[in-house]
C-alpha positions in Angstrom: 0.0 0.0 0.0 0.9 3.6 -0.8 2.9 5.2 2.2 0.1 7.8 3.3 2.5 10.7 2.5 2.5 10.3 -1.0 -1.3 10.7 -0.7 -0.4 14.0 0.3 1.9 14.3 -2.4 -0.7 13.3 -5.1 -3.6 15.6 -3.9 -1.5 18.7 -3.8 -0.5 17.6 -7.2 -3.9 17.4 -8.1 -5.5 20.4 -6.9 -2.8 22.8 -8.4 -4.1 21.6 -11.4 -0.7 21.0 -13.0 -0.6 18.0 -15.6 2.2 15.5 -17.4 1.1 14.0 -20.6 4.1 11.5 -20.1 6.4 10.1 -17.2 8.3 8.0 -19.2 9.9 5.3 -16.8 12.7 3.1 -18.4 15.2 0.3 -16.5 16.3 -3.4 -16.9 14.5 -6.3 -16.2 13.8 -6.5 -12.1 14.4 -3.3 -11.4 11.1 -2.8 -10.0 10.1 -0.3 -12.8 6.7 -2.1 -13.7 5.8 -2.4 -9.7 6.8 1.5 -9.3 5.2 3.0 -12.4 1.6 1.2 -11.3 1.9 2.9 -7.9 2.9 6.7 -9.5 0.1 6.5 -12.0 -2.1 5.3 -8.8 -1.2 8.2 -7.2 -0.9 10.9 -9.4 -4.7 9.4 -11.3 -3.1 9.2 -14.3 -3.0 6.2 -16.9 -0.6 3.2 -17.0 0.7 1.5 -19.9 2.8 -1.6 -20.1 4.9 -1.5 -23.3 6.7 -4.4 -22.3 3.6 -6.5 -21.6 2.5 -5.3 -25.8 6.3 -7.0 -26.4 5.9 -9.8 -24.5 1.8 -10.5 -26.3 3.8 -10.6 -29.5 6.4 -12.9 -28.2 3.7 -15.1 -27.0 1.7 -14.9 -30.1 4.9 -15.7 -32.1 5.8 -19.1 -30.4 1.8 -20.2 -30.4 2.2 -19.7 -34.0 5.4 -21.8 -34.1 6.8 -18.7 -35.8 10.5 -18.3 -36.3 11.8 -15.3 -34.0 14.4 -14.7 -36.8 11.1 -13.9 -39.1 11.4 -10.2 -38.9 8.2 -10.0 -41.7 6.1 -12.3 -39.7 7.0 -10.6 -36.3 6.0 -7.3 -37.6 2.6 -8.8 -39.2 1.7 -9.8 -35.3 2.8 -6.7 -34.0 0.3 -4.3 -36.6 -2.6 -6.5 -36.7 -3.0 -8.5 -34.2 -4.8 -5.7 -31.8 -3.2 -5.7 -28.6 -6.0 -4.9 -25.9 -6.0 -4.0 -22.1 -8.7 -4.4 -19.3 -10.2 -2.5 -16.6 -12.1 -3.0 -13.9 -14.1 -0.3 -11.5 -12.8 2.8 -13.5 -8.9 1.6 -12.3 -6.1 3.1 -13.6 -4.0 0.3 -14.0 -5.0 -2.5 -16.2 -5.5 -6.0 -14.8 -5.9 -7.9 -18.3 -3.8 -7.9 -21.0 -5.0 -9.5 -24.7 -3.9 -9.9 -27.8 -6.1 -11.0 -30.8 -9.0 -11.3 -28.5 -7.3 -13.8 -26.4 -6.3 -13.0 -22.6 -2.6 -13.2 -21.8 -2.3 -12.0 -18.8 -0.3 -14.7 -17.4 0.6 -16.6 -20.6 3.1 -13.6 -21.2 5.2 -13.8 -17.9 6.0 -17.4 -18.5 10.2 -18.5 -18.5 9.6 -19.1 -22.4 8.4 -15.4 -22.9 11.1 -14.0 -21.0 13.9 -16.1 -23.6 11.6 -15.0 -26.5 10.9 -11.1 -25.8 13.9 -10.1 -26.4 14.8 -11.1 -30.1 11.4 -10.3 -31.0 11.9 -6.6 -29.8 15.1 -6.0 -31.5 13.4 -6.2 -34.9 12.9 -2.3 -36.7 9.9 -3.4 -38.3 8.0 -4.8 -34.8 9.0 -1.7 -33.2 8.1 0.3 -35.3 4.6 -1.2 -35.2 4.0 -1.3 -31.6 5.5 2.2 -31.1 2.5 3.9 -33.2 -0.1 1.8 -31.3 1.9 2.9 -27.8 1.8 6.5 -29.2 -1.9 6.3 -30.1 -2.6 4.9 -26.8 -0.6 8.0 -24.9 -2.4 10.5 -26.7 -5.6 9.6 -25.0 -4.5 11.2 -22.0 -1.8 11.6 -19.0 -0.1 8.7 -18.7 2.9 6.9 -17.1 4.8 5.3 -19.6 6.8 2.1 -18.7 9.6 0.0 -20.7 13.2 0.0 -22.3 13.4 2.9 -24.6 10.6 5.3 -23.6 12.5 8.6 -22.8 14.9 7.8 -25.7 12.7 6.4 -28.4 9.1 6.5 -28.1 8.7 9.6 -26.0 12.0 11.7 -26.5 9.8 14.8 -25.5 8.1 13.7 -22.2 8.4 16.1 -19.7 9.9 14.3 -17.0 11.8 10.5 -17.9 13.1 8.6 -15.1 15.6 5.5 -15.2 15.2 3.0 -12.9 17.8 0.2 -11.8 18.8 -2.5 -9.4 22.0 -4.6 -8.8 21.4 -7.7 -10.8 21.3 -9.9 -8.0 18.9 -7.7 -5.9 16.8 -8.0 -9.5 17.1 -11.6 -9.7 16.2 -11.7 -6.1 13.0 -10.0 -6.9 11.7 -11.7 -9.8 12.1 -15.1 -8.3 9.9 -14.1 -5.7 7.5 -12.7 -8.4 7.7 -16.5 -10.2 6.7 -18.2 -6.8 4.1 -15.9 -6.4 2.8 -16.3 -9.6 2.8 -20.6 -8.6 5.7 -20.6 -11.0 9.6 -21.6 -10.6 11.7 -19.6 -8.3 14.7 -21.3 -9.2 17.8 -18.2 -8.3 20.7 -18.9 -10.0 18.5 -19.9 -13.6 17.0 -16.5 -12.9 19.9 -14.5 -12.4 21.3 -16.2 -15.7 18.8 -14.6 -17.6 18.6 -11.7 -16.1 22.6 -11.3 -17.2 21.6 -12.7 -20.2 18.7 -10.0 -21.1 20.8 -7.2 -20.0 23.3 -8.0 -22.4 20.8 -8.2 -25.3 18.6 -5.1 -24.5 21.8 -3.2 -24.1 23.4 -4.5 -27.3 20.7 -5.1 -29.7 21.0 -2.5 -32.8 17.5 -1.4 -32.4 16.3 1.2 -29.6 19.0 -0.4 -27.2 18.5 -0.3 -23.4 19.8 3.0 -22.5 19.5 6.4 -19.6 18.0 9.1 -21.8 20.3 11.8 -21.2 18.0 13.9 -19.2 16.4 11.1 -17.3 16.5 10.9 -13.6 18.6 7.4 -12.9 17.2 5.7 -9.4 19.1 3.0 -8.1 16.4 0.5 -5.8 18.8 -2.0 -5.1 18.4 -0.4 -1.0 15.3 1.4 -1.2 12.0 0.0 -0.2 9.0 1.0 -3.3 7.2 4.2 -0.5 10.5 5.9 -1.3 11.2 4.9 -5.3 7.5 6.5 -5.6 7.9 9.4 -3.1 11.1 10.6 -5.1 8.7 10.3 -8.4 5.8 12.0 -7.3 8.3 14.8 -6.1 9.9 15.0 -9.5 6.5 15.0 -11.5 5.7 18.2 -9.0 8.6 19.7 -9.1 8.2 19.3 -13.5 4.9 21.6 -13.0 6.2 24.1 -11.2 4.2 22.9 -7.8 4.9 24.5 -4.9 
């Protein structure tokens, strides 16, 4: 739950009537950037958008289809026309579905086989390229906190406030095993941390929209902070963007 404070935060936010159209929030995998964007958009009533979950719905799609990740042409046909859809419930404003040619994925897409396949399917141009104009669509509905890999460099060079958020690796590891037991799935450590190493090195070193700091993003470190304070520094930044005093 929300430390109360950053209730406070939010509501003076609010009533100054100051806005962001984007808080684009970019970091490696485990770095608690998903967990920490839900909460900020929470707070500050704005929307939420996964881009990583629209990655990972392609990725899925591609192995049901028994598609060749290596298929750049078949990649990008997934990624412009399959729609990629997301739920709400009670007016939230964090999604709690995720679909993808009118199938749910919400869990299918956090599977160990997604997390091998998300990556080559991300570093093609043309599936980029796709899902960037639906992500850019979707943004331009309203406020929104914008999560992923290359949001304050690639998809929203102009948002108003970009924050990068990172952990130590093992820290991350630590963290997303926990996630996978959670989830009833394997929390095996060290095959974790493996991948973890392993997705670093390709978001980081892929051609396409690598994994990078935006040179005006704030860079957060979480590896010793607890999520009240990763979303308190936030909230303060997207104040301190408006001009709230």
């Amino acid at each position: 739950m929300v430390h109360k404070r950053l209730n406070t935060y939010a509501s003076a936010f609010i009533a100054a009537g100051s806005t962001l159209l984007i808080i684009a929030i970019d970091g490696p995998a485990g770095s608690g950037k998903s967990t920490v964007a839900k909460q900020v958009a929470s707070c500050l009533s704005f929307h939420y958008l996964d881009t990583g979950a629209m990655y990972r719905a392609c990725a899925y799609r591609a192995l049901e289809l028994g598609i060749d990740l290596s298929d750049e042409a078949s990649l990008a046909a997934i990624a412009r026309n399959d729609s990629i859809g997301f739920g709400y419930q009670n007016g939230e404003v964090v999604p709690s579905r995720v679909s993808i040619a009118g199938e749910d994925v919400t869990d299918a897409i956090r599977t160990p086989q997604v997390d091998k396949a998300v990556s080559p399917v991300s570093a093609h141009l043309r599936v980029r390229t796709a899902l960037v104009e639906q992500q850019r669509a979707i943004a331009a509905r309203g406020d929104y906190v914008v999560e992923g890999r290359d949001i304050g460099t690639a998809v929203f060079p102009d948002a108003e406030l970009k924050v990068f958020v990172t952990a130590d690796p093992q820290e991350r590891a630590r963290r997303r095993a926990d996630q996978n037991i959670e989830r009833g799935m394997t929390g095996d450590y060290d095959k974790i941390y493996e991948a973890i190493i392993a997705r670093d090195k390709a978001d980081t070193q892929r051609e396409v929209s690598p994994l990078a700091a935006a040179s005006d993003a704030v860079t957060i470190d979480t590896t010793d902070l607890d999520i009240d304070e990763v979303i308190e520094a936030i909230v303060v930044l997207a104040r301190r963007e408006q001009g709230v005093r």
